[in-house]
N, C-alpha and C positions, 0 to 999 in steps of 0.2 A: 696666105699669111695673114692677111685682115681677117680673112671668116675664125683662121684658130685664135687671133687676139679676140676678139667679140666675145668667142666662148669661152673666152680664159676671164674675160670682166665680168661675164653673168655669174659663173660659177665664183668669183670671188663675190660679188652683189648677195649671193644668196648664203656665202658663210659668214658675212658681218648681218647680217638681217636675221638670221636664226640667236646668231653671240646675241643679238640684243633683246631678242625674245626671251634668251634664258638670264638675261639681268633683270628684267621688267618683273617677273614672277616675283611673289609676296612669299615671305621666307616661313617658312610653318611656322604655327601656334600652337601655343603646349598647349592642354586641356587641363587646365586646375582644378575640373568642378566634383574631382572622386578626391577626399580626403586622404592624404597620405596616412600610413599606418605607422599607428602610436606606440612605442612599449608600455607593457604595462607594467603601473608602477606597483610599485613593491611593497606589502604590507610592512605597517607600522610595527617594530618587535613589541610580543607583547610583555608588563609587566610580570616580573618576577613573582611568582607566586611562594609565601613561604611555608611548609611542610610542616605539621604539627610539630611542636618542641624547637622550632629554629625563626629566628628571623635575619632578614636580608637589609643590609644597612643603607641607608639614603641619604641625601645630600642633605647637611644639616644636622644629624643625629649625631648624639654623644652616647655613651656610653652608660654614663650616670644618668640622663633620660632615658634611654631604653629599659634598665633596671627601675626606677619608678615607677614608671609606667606600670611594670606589669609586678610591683609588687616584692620585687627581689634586690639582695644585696649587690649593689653595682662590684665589688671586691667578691662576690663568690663568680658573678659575670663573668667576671677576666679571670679568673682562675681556670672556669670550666674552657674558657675557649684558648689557654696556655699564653695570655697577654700580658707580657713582661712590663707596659707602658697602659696604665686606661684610655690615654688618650689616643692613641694608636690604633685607630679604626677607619676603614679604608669605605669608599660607598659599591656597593656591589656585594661588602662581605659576608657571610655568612657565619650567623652565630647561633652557638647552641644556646639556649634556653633552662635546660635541664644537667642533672648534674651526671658527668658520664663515671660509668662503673672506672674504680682505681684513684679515683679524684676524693677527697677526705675535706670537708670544709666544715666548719666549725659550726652547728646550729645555734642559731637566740638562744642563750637561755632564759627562762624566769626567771625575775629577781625574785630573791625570798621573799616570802609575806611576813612584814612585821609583827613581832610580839606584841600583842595587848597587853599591857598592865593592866593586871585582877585587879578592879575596882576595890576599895575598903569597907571591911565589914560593918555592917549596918547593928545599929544600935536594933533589940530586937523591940517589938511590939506587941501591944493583946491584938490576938488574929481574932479578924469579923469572920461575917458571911460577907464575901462580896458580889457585887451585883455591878451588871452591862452598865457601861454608861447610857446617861439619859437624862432631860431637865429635870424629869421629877426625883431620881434620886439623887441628884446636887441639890436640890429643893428641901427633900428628906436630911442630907447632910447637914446643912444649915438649921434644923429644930433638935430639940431635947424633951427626950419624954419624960415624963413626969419624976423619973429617977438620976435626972441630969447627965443621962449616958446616952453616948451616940447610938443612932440603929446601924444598921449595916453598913459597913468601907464599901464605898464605891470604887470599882479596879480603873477607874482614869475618870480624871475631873477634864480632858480633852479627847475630844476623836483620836483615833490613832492618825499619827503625819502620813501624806499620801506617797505610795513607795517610787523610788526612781524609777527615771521610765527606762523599761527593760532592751535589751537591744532587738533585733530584726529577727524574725523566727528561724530567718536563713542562716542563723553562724551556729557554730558547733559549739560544742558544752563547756572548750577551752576559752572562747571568747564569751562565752553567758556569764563568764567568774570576774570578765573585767568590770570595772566600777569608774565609771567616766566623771571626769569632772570639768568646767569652762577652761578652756586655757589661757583667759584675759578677761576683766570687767569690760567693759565697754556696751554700748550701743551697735546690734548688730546692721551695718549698713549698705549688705549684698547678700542675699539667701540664696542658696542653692539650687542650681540650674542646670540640669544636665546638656552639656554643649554647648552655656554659656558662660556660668560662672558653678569650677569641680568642687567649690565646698563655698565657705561663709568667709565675708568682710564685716574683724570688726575693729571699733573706730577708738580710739586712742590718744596718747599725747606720746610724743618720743621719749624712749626711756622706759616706758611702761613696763612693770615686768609680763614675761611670756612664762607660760607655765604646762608644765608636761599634762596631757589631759588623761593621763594612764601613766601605771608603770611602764617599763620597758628598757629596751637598749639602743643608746644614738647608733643608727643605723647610717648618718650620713651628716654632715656639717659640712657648709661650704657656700660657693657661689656658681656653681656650677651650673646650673640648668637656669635659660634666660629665660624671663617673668616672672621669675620667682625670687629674686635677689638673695640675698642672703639666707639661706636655707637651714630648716632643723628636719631632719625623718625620723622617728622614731617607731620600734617595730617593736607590738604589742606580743603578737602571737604568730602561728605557721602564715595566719592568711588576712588578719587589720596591721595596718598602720597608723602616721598621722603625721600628718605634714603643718610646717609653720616656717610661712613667708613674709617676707618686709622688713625683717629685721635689721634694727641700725646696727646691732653685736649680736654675738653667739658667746653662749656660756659655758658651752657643753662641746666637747669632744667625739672623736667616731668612738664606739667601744665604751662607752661610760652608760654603765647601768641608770637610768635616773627612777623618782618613784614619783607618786601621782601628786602633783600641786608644785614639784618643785621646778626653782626657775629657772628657766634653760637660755631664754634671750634675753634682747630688750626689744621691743615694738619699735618701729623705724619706717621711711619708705624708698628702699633698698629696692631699685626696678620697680617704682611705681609713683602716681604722682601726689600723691597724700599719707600721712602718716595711719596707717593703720595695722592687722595682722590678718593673713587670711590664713583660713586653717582648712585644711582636709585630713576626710578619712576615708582611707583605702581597704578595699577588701577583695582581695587576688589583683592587685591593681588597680580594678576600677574605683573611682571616686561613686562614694555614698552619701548620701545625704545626712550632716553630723548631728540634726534635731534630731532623728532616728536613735541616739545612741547618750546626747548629754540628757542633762536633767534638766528640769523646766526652774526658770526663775522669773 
């Protein structure tokens, strides 16, 4: 009975002596040193590209800037795209550009070209020989030969006045008939910068009158496009315009034919921070450079 307790204590001696071997044991370690796997991320969507004749509207876009921009009547705009509301443009949208077949929208037209009044008949005169201008025959004009008669009329007692400067060889034979004139006295106080400044600042008193620098038809009156404050477009032909900003008033309506000198604002500084008027001109939209096209003074 003692020998089988003995062997009953050893064999218990050697199951608490193993339990303790298997607590003592260090519990496994992950291995961190292989990077887990990443997904990979997802290309960025790319911009919208837009399709010749259409563009895709973005955050910020109006309507009436879209059509300036590129030269066209903001009201044929929302026509062609069936826009009950101009303001009514969503970002993402897509808009046509061009006019779709069935759609009828009214072109510019020229305004008539005014009648000259026939100067009055001239008293007649004894016809010379006449002769080129030159000092020596303003020279000759001034003596009397011996019969107390002029010699030959001179055909100008001054050069001829040197001609306006002509516009850009790039416009068509509808814009080479326009006849540009300044659209404000002033001192010009920002020249034309492609990418900094799309036409000329010039400088002013408030109230100033602003003046159509061509015939044409108000194309746009309003406030609509910010930087520009108070706005005049006027559309010359198929493919110039001209734009007039800063204005304290507007004088002119959409649809109102105007003709060349007459005055359309008053100079102001409507979204900007000095009183002056900046003017551009546009041809298919892009801004041109408008010494290209007025006359030198």
């Amino acid at each position: 009975m003692t020998k089988k307790y003995s062997l009953f204590l050893m064999a218990a001696s050697l199951v608490v002596l193993t339990a303790c071997e298997t607590v003592k044991q260090p519990a496994p370690v992950e291995d961190r040193s292989m990077p887990l796997p990443v997904a990979p991320a997802k290309p960025a969507p790319e911009e919208p590209k837009d399709k010749d004749g259409y563009y895709t509207v973005h955050k910020g876009d109006t309507l009436i800037r879209i059509a300036f921009d590129r030269g066209l009547n903001y009201r044929d705009l929302a026509a062609w795209n069936n826009l009950t509301n101009p303001d009514d443009i969503k970002v993402d949208q897509v808009l046509r550009l061009t006019q779709p077949e069935g759609v009828q929208v009214a072109a510019v037209p020229t305004p008539p070209q005014i009648e000259k009044t026939p100067p009055p008949p001239r008293k007649s005169t004894p016809k010379g020989e006449k002769r080129p201008y030159s000092d020596t025959a303003v020279a000759d004009l001034q003596k009397t030969d011996e019969r107390g008669e002029k010699p030959a009329v001179v055909a100008s007692l001054a050069p001829a006045p040197a001609p306006a400067v002509a516009p850009p060889a790039a416009v068509s034979a509808e814009d080479r008939d326009l006849s540009w004139t300044w659209p404000s006295d002033g001192r010009v106080v920002a020249q034309f910068d492609e990418g900094k400044n799309k036409g000329i600042d010039i400088a002013g008193r408030a109230g100033q009158q602003v003046l159509a620098a061509e015939r044409g038809k108000v194309m746009y009156a309003g406030s609509g496009i910010r930087g520009y404050g108070n706005l005049v477009i006027v559309k010359h032909s198929n493919s110039l315009l001209s734009a007039y900003a800063h204005n304290r008033s507007i004088l002119v309506k959409e649809g109102q034919e105007v003709r060349r000198g007459q005055a359309i604002a008053e100079m102001g500084d409507s979204d900007t921070d000095t009183v002056k008027l900046h003017f551009e001109i546009r041809q298919q939209g892009k801004p041109v450079d408008p010494s290209k096209f007025l006359p030198n003074r």
